[in-house]
C-alpha positions in Angstrom: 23.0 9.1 -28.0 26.0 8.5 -25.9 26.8 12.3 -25.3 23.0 12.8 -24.4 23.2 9.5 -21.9 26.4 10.9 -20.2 24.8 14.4 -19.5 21.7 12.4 -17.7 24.2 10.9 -15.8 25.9 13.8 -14.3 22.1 14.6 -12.9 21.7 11.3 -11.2 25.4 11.4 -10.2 24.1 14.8 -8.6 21.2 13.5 -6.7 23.1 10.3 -5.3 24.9 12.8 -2.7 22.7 15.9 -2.7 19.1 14.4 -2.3 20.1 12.5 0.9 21.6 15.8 2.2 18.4 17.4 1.1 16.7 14.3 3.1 18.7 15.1 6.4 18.3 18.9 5.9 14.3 18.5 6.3 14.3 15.1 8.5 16.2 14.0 11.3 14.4 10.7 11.5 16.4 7.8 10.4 13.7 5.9 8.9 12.7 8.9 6.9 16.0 9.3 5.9 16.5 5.6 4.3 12.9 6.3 2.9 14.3 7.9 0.3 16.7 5.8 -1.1 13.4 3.1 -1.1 11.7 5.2 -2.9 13.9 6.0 -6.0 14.5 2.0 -6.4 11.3 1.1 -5.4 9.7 2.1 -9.1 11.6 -0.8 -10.5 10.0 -3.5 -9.1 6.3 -2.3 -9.3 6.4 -1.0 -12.4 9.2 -2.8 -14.5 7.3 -4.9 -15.8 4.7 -2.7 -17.2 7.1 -0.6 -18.4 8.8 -2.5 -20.8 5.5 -3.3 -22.7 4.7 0.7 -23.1 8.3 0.7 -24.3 7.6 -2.0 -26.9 4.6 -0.2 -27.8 6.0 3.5 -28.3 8.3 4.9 -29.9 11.8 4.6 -28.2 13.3 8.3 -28.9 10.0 10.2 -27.7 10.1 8.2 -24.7 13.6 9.3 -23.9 12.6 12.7 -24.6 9.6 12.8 -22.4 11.6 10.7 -19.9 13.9 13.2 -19.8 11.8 16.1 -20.1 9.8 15.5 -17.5 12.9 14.7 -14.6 13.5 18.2 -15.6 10.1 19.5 -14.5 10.5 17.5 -11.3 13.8 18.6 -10.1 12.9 22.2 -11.6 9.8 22.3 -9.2 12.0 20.7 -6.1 14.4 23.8 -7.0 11.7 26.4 -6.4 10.5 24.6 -3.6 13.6 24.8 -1.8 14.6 28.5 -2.6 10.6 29.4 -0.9 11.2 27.2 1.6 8.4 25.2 0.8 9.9 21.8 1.0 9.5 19.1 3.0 10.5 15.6 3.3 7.2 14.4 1.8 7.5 16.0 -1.4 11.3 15.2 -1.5 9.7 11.2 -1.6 7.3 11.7 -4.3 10.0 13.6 -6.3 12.3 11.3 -5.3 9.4 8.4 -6.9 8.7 9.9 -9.8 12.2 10.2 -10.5 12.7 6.6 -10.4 9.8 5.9 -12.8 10.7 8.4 -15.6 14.4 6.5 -15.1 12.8 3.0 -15.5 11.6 4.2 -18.9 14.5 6.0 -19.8 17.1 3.2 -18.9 14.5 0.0 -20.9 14.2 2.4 -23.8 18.3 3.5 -24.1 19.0 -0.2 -23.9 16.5 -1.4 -26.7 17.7 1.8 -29.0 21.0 0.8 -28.7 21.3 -1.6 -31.0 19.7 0.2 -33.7 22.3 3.2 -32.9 25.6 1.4 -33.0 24.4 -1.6 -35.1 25.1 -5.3 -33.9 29.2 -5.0 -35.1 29.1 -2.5 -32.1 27.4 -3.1 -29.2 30.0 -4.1 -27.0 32.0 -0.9 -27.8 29.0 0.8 -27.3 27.7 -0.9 -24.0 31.6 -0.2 -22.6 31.3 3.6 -23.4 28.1 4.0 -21.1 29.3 1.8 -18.8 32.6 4.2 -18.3 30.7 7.1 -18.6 28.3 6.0 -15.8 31.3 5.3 -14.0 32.8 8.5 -14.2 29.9 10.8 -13.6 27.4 8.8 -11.6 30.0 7.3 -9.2 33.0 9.8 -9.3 32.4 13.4 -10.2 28.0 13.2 -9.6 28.5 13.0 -6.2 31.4 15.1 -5.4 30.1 18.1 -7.2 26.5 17.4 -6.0 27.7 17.8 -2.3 29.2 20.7 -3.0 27.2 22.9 -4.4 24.6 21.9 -1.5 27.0 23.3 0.6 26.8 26.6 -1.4 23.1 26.7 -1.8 20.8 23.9 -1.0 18.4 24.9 -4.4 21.8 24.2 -6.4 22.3 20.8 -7.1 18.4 20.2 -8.4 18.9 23.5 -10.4 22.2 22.1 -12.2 20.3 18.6 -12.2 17.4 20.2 -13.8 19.8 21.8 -16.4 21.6 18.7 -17.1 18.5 16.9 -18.3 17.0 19.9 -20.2 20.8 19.4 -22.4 20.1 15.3 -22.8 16.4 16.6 -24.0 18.0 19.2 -26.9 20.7 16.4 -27.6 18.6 13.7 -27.8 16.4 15.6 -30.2 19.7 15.7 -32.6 19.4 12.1 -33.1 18.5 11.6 -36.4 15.0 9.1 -37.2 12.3 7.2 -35.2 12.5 4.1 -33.4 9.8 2.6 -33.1 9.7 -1.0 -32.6 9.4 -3.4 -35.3 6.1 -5.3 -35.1 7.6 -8.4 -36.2 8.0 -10.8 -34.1 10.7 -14.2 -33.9 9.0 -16.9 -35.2 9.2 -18.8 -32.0 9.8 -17.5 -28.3 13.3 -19.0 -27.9 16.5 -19.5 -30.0 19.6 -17.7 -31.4 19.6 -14.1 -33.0 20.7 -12.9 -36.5 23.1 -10.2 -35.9 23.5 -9.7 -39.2 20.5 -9.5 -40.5 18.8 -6.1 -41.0 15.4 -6.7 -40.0 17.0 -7.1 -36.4 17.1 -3.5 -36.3 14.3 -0.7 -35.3 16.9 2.3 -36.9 15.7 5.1 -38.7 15.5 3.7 -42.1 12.5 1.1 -40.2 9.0 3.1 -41.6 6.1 3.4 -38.6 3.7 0.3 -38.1 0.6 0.9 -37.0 0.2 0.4 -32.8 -0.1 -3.3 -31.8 -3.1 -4.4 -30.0 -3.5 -6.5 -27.1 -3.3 -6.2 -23.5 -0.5 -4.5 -22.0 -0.6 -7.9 -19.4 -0.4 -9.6 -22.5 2.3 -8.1 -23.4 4.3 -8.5 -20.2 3.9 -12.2 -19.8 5.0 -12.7 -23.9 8.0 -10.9 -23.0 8.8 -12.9 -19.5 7.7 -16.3 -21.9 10.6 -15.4 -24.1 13.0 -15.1 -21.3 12.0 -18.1 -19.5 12.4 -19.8 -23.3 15.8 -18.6 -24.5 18.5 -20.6 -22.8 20.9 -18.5 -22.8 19.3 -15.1 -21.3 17.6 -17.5 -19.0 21.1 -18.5 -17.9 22.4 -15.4 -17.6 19.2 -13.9 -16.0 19.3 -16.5 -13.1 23.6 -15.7 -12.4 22.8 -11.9 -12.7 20.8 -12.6 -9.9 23.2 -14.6 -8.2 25.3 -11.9 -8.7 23.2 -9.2 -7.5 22.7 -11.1 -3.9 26.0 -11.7 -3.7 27.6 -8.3 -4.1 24.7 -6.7 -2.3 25.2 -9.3 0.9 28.8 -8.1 0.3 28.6 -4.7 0.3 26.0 -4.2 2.5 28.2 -4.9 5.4 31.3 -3.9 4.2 31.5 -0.9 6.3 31.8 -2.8 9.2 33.6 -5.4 7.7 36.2 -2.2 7.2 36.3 -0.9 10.0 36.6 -4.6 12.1 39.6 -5.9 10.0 41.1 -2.9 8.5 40.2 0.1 11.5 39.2 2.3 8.4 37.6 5.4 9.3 34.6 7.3 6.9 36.9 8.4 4.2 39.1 5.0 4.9 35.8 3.4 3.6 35.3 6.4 0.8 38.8 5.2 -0.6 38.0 1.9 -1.0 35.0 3.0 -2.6 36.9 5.0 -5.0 39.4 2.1 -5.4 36.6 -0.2 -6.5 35.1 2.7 -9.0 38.4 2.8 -10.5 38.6 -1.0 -11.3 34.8 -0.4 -13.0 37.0 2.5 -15.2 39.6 0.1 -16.1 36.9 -3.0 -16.8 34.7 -0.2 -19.0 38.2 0.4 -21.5 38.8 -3.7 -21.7 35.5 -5.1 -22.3 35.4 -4.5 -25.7 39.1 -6.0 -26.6 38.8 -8.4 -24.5 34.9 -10.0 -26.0 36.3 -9.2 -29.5 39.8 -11.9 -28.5 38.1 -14.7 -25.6 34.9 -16.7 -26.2 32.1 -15.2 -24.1 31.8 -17.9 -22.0 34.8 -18.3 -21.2 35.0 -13.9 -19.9 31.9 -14.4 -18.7 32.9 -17.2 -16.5 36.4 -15.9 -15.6 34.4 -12.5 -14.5 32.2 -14.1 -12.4 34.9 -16.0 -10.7 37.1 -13.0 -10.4 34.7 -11.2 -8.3 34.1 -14.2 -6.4 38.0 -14.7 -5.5 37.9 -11.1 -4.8 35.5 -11.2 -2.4 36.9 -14.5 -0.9 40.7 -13.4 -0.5 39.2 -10.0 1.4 38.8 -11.9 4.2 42.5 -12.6 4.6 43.5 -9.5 3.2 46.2 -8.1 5.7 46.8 -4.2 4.3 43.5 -1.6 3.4 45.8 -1.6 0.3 45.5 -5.1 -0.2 41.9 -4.4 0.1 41.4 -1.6 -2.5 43.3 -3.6 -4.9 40.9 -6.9 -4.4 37.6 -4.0 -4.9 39.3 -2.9 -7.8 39.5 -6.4 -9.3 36.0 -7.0 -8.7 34.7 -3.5 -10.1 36.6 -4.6 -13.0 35.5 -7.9 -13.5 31.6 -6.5 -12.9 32.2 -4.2 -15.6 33.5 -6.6 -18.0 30.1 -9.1 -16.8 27.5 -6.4 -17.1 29.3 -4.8 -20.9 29.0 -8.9 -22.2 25.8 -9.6 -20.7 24.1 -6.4 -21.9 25.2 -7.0 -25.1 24.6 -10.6 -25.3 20.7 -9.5 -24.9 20.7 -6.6 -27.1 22.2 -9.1 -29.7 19.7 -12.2 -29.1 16.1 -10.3 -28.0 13.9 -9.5 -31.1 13.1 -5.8 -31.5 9.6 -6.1 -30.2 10.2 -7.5 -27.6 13.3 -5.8 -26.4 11.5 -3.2 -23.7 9.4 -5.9 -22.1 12.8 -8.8 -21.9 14.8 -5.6 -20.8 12.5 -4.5 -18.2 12.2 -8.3 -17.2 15.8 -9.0 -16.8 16.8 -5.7 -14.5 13.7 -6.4 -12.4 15.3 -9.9 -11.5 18.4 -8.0 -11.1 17.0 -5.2 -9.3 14.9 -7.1 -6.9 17.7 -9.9 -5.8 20.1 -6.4 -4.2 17.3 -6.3 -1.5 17.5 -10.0 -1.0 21.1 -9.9 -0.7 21.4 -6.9 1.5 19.1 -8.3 4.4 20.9 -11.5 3.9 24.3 -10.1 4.6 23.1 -8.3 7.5 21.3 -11.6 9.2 24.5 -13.5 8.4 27.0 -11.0 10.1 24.8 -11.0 13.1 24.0 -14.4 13.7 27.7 -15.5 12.9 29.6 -12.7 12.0 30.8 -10.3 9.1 33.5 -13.1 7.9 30.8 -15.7 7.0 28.8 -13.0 5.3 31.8 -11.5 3.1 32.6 -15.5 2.2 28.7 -16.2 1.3 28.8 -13.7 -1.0 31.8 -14.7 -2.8 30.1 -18.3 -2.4 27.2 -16.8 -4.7 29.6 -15.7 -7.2 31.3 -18.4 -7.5 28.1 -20.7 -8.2 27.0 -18.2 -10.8 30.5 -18.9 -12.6 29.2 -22.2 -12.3 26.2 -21.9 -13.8 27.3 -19.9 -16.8 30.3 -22.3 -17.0 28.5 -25.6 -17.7 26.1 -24.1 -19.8 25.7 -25.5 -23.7 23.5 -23.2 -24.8 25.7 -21.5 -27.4 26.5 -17.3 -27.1 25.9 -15.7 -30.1 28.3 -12.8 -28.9 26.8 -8.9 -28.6 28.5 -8.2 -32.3 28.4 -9.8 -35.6 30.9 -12.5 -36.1 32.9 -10.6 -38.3 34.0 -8.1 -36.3 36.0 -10.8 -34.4 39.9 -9.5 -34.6 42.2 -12.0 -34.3 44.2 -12.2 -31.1 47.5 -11.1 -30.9 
């Protein structure tokens, strides 16, 4: 499962350089351009939601397979139509659309099969392998390679891409069983999980049920009733999106901010970029030691407030050195929050209902970057990229807060056993 993750993630590593090249090849109009980074996110928040309940309803593995199957077919096709020279920046956008919908469905599904893969002793090891896998492919070597094999041949990176998912279709195929989810449901829409218990899991040794019935509206609004219920994923749902303004009101002017304090140039800025990707390296090989020796609140809360001293002591940062080091903190400590936090839900979410919370959750998380963005960039012009950077470390901070004075109690994203003693 993780081998067959990684591989999908050297084609979406691909198309983060080569499809905006692709973009600028066909289109020198700017909106154009930015169109198509809209319309790769813009599947996850109007279909989410929906989503999640078909993900609840099918069975996991044959939606990973078709998921991945059919990104193949679409980059395939955008191949072709670049080597005729039948392109154009319209069909890059409806590519580029579809793409984002098979990933919806691929991403809900790999996070609800994951606890029936590694079993709940192991889902913060497992949640820290994709996490530094995505790291390394998506954010490092993706890109680089996809931007040069455009310059080779501009077909190239959606043939490789196209490749790459065809090998996550034959290796998730390997995967032994079915996961379908388990029709049972918690006997109340809030409260704490039983990691140890075996009818948690939707592994291979769970037989079929038959299809549920209902609405799939229904089905949405059980899910988003079970968020809004549970205390805890309610907590962390509401600092993840915290979280996601912040760093997105952050980042979203930090180019400037780089170029006004530091007088970095494009690849000034690429290194900081590269700093902070390295710090998400380092945060992917920690998690796991560190959530099997602290109390989840407590690295939760100390992760949260890392970034948010981060992003505060930027502003005074004197060197571009200093700099890197301070994103290289933060991509650590948003590492360390998203491994916990992904785990803490896989841990407490019943099995039927995992798709639908999952979908939920990342929507939140999804839709508050937007938010965040166009909040940076109103605050940096109305009183300038200092009291931007500082509001977003202000957002942090309150979601340290937030999961700081919380008493609803974390049940931890692995059994209590597999707690190893510190020292």
């Amino acid at each position: 499962m993780w081998a067959a993750a990684a591989v999908s993630g050297i084609g979406d590593g691909l198309e983060l350089s080569a499809f905006p090249l692709l973009a600028a090849y066909w289109t020198r109009d700017p909106v154009l351009v930015s169109a198509a980074s809209v319309a790769a996110q813009a599947p996850w928040l109007l279909l989410g939601l929906p989503a999640g309940g078909l993900v609840d309803r099918w069975d996991r593995k044959a939606v990973l397979l078709a998921a991945d199957g059919c990104r193949a077919l679409l980059v395939a096709a955008l191949a072709v139509a670049v080597v005729f020279d039948a392109g154009s920046i319209g069909l890059l956008l409806v590519v580029l659309f579809a793409l984002g919908t098979a990933q919806i469905f691929f991403d809900t599904s790999v996070q609800a099969v994951i606890p029936a893969v590694a079993g709940p002793g192991a889902l913060v090891r497992a949640n820290s392998l994709l996490q530094g896998s995505s790291t390394v492919l998506v954010q490092f070597a993706g890109p680089a390679v996809g931007a040069a094999l455009f310059a080779v041949a501009h077909w190239l990176p959606a043939g490789i891409d196209a490749v790459s998912y065809l090998l996550g279709v034959v290796l998730l195929s390997r995967v032994r069983g079915r996961f379908r989810p388990s029709l049972a449901g918690p006997s109340r829409l809030a409260g704490p999980s039983r990691l140890a218990g075996p009818s948690r899991l939707a592994g291979p040794s769970r037989p079929a049920g038959p299809e549920r019935t209902g609405s799939s509206r229904h089905g949405v609004a059980e899910g988003l009733r079970w968020l809004r219920g549970d205390p805890v994923i309610r907590v962390l749902s509401l600092a993840t999106v915290l979280l996601g303004m912040g760093s997105a009101a952050a980042w979203g002017v930090m180019v400037l901010f780089a170029r006004h304090r530091w007088h970095l140039d494009g690849t000034g800025y690429g290194l900081l970029l590269t700093a902070s990707a390295l710090g998400s390296v380092a945060g992917s090989l920690v998690a796991a030691p560190l959530a099997r020796r602290l109390p989840e609140r407590l690295l939760l809360t100390g992760s949260a407030a890392g970034s948010a001293t981060a992003f505060g002591l930027l502003t005074l940062a004197p060197t571009a050195a200093a700099a890197a080091a301070l994103l290289a903190v933060n991509g650590l400590m948003v590492v360390v929050w998203n491994v916990v936090t992904v785990s803490e839900r896989q841990a407490r979410v019943p099995d039927a209902l995992t798709g639908r919370v999952t979908a939920a959750y990342r929507v939140l998380a999804w839709g508050s970057m937007p938010l965040g963005g166009l909040l940076g960039g109103a605050l940096a012009s109305a009183l300038g990229l200092y009291t931007a950077v500082l509001t977003a470390a202000l957002l942090l901070a309150l979601a340290a807060l937030l999961v700081g004075v919380g008493r609803a109690p974390l049940s931890g994203g692995f059994a209590p056993a597999a707690r190893e003693p510190a020292g």
